[in-house]
C-alpha positions in Angstrom: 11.3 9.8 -8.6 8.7 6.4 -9.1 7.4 5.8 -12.2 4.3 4.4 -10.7 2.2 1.7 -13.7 -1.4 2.6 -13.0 -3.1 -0.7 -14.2 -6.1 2.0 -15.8 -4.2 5.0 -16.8 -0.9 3.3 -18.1 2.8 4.8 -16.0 2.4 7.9 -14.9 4.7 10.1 -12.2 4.4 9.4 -8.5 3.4 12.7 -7.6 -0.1 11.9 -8.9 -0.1 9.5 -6.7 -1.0 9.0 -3.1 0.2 5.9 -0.6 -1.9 4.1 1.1 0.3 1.4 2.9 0.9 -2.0 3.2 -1.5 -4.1 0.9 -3.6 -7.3 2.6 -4.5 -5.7 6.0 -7.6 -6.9 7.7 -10.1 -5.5 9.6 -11.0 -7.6 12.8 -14.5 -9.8 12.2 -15.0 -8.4 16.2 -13.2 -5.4 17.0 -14.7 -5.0 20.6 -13.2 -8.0 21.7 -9.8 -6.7 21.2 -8.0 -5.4 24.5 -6.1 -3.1 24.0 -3.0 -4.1 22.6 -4.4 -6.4 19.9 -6.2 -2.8 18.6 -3.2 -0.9 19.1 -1.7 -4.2 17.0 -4.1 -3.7 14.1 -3.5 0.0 14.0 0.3 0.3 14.4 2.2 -2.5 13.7 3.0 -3.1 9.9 5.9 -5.1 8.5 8.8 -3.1 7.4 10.9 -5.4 5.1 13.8 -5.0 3.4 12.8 -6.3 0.0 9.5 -6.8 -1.5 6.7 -5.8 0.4 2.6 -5.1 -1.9 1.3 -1.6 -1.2 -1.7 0.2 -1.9 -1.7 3.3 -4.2 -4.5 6.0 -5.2 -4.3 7.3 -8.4 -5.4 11.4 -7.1 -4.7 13.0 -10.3 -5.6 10.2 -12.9 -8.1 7.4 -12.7 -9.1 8.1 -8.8 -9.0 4.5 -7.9 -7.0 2.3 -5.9 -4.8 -0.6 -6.9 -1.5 -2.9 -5.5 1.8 -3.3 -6.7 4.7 -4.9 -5.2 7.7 -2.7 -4.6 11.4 -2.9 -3.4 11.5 -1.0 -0.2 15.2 -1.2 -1.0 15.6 -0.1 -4.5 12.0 1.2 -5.2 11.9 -1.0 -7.9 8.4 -2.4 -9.0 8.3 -6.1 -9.8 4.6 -6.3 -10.9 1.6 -4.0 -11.1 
């Protein structure tokens, strides 16, 4: 199990804890001048490293409030909050 560091609430268990995927996605300035595969692009397609990779978290059962850490998708180790 993660010991997830909620920058508000301090390390807490990550079944308080909700993901909310990869960190530093953004939304299109024009999405209807995407075909269809650029949307499908922006919907679907994330990276899936092995290694570091910044993810957003909601804190459900604590704070309520969303913040990024970098993980390990490897060994699910957190290298800063």
């Amino acid at each position: 199990m993660l010991l997830i560091p909620c920058p508000f609430c301090g390390p807490r268990d990550e079944v308080e804890f909700r993901y909310g995927g990869e960190a530093g996605i953004v939304r299109p300035k024009d999405p209807d001048a995407l075909s269809d595969a650029e949307w499908a692009d922006y919907l679907y397609m994330r990276h899936n490293p092995k290694g570091r990779l910044e993810e957003r978290w909601f804190h459900v059962h604590g704070c309520r409030r969303w913040f990024t850490i970098a993980r390990s998708t490897a060994t699910h180790e957190i290298e800063r909050e």
